[in-house]
C-alpha positions in Angstrom: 111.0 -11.1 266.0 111.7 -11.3 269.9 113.6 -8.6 271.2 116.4 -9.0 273.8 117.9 -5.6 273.5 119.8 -4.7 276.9 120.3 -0.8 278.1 124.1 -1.3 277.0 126.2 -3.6 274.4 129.6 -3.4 274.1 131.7 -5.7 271.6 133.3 -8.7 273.8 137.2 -8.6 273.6 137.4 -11.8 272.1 135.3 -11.1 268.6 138.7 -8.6 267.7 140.9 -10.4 265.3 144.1 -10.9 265.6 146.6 -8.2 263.5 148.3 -11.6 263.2 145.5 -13.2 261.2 144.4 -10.5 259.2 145.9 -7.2 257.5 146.8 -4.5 259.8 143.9 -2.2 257.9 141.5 -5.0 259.5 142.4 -4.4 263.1 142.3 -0.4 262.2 138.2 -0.9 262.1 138.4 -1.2 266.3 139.8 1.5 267.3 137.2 4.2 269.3 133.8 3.6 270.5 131.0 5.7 269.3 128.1 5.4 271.7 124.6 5.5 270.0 121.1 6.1 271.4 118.4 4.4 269.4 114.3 5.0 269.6 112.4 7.2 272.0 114.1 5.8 274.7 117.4 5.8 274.1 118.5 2.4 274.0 122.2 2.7 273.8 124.5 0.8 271.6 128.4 0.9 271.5 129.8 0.0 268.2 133.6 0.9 266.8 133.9 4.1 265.0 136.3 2.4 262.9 133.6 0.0 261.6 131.0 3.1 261.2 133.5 4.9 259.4 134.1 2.3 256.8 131.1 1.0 256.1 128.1 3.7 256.1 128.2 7.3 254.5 125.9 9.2 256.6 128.2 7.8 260.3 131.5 8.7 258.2 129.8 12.6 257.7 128.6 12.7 261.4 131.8 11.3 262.9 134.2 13.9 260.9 135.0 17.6 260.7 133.4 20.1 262.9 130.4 18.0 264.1 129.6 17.9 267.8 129.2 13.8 267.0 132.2 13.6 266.2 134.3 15.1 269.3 131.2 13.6 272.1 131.4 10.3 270.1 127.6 10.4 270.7 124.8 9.9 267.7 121.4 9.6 268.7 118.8 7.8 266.4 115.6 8.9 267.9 113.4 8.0 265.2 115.5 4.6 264.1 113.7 1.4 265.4 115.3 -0.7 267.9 114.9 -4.1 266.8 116.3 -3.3 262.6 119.3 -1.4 264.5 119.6 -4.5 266.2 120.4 -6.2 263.1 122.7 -3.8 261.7 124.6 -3.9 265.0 124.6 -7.9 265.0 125.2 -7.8 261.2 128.1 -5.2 260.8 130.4 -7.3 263.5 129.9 -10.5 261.4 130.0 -8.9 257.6 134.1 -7.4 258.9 135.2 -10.7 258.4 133.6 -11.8 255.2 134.5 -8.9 253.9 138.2 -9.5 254.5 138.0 -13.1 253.0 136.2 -10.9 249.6 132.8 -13.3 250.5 129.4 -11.5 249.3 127.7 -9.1 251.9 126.4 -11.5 254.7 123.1 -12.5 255.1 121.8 -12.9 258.7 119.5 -16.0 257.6 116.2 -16.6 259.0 115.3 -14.2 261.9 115.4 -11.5 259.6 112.6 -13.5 257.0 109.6 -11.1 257.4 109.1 -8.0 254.7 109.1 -5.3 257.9 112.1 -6.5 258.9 113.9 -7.2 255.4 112.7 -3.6 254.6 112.9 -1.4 257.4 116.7 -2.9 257.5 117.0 -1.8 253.9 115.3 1.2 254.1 117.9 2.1 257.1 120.8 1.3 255.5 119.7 3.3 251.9 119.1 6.1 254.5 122.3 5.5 256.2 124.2 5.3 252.9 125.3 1.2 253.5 125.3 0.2 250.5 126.9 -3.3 251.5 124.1 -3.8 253.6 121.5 -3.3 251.2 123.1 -6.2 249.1 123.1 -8.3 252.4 119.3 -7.8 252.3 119.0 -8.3 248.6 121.3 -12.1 249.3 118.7 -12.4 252.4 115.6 -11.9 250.6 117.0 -14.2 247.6 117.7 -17.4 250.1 114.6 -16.5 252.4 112.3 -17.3 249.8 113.6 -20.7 249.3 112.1 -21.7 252.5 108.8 -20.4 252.0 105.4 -22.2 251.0 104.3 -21.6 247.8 101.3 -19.7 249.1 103.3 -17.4 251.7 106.0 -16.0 248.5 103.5 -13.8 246.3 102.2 -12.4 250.0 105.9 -11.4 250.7 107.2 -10.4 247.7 104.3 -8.0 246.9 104.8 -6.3 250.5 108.5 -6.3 250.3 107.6 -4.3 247.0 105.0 -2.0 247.8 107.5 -0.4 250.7 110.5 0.2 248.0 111.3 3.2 246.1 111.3 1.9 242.1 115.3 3.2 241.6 116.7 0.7 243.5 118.0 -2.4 242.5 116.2 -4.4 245.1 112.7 -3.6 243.4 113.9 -5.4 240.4 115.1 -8.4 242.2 111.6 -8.6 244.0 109.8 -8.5 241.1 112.4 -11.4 239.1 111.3 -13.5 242.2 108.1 -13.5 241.8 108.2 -14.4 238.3 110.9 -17.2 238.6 109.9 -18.9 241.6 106.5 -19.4 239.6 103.7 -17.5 242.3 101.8 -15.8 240.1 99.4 -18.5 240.0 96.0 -16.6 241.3 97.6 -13.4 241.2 94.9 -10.5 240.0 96.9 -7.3 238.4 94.1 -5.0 239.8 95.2 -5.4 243.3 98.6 -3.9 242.8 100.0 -0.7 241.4 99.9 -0.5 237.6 103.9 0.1 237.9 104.0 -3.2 239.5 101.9 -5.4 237.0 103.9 -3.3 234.2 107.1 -4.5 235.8 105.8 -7.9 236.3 104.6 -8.2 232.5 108.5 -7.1 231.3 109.9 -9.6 233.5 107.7 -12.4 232.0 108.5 -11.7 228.8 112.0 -11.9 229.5 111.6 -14.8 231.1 109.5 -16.6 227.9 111.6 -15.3 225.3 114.2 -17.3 226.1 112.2 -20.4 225.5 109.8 -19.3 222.9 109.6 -16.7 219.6 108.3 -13.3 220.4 104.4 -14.1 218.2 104.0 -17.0 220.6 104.7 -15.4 223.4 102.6 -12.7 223.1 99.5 -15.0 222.2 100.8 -16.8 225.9 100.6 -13.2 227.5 97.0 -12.9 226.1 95.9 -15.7 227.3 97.4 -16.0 231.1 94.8 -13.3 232.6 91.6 -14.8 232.4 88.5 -13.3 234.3 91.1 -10.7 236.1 93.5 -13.1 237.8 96.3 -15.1 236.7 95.3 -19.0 235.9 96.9 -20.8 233.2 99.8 -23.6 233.1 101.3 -21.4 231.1 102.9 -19.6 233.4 105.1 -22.8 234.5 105.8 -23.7 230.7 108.5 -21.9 230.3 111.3 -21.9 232.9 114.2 -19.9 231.6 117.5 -19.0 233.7 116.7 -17.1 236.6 118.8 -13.7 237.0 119.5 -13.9 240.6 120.9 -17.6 240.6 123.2 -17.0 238.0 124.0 -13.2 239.2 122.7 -11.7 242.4 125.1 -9.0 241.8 123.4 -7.2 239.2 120.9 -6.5 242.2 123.5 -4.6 244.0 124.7 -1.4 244.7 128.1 -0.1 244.3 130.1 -0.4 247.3 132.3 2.8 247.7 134.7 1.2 250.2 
């Protein structure tokens, strides 16, 4: 992803809402400026305490009490990479407002389509304690792989796993893709962790059960890996109801606020 990260950002005036278009708690979330330095060198980033304070855990601890980040209204995120702060900064701004009209976390859409990206911005936002962004990336990674060629899916849904700890609800999305949007064509278990073909096995069976009785689809399971890899029709026979069309929220995790 191209960079254009200047040495300063500062909300323009104009993004504030008006208290007459939205509840008075709304305009609350731009109050104070907290000024944050990101990476080795500091890039610096002004965003609205307000905002920090509502959405993220870890800011709310650092910004209250007796910390010195919270009378200098400086934070700096040495080891945090520029560019996935970058998208938190771009994506916080936006998600206000559909949060406000009760839409689901927003997804940033395209520029944010690689597994470094999708995960190094979950992987800040577990760290940072935002939940509601992790959901944004779990709504990102479920439209993102609409767009991708049948070939390029297993690739990024087996990265975007391998960099994810096996709690979160995000793994089990990742793996429900890969068995719904029907990849696993060519797919040999002995390249990935034995957690991730068990996974992938209980999500099949899920999936098949709901098409065929329980003998059958065992005797399908059997037959699917052949000479190590995955290559039988089998695997499109059955289509079942994907999960995350019907309920992307059961890939979430609670929102405190």
């Amino acid at each position: 992803m191209e960079r254009r990260v200047s040495q300063k950002r500062k909300m323009d005036d104009g993004a504030k809402t008006s208290p007459s278009k939205k509840p008075r708690s709304f305009t609350n979330l731009f109050d104070s400026v907290v000024q944050i330095k990101v990476g080795p060198k500091g890039e610096l980033f002004e965003v609205h305490k307000g905002l920090l304070l509502h959405y993220s855990g870890y800011f709310k601890c650092a910004l209250s009490g007796r910390f010195k980040e919270a009378h200098e209204n400086i934070i700096v995120l040495e080891t945090e990479d520029v560019a996935i702060f970058e998208l938190f900064f771009t994506w916080i701004y936006k998600d206000a407002i559909a949060k406000q009209e009760k839409q689901l976390p927003l997804a940033l859409g395209i520029e944010c389509n690689t597994p470094n990206n999708l995960m190094g911005l979950y992987a800040f936002a577990d760290g940072r304690r935002i939940p509601r962004l992790c959901n944004a990336v779990a709504v990102m990674i479920r439209d993102n792989q609409k767009i991708l060629s049948h070939q390029d899916k297993l690739t990024f849904f087996t990265e975007c796993v391998s960099q994810i700890r096996k709690e979160l609800p995000l793994r089990q999305l990742l793996i429900d893709l890969c068995v719904y949007a029907d990849t696993l064509l060519g797919w040999r278990p002995a390249n990935h962790p034995n957690d991730f073909v068990t996974d992938v096995f209980n999500s099949l069976y899920a999936k098949w059960m709901a098409d065929a009785g329980k003998d059958r689809v065992l005797k399908i399971m059997h037959s699917v890996w052949k000479n190590g890899k995955v290559n039988d029709s089998s695997l499109s026979r059955f289509k079942g109801v994907a999960p995350f069309e019907e309920k992307i929220t059961q890939y979430f995790l609670p929102e405190t606020n």
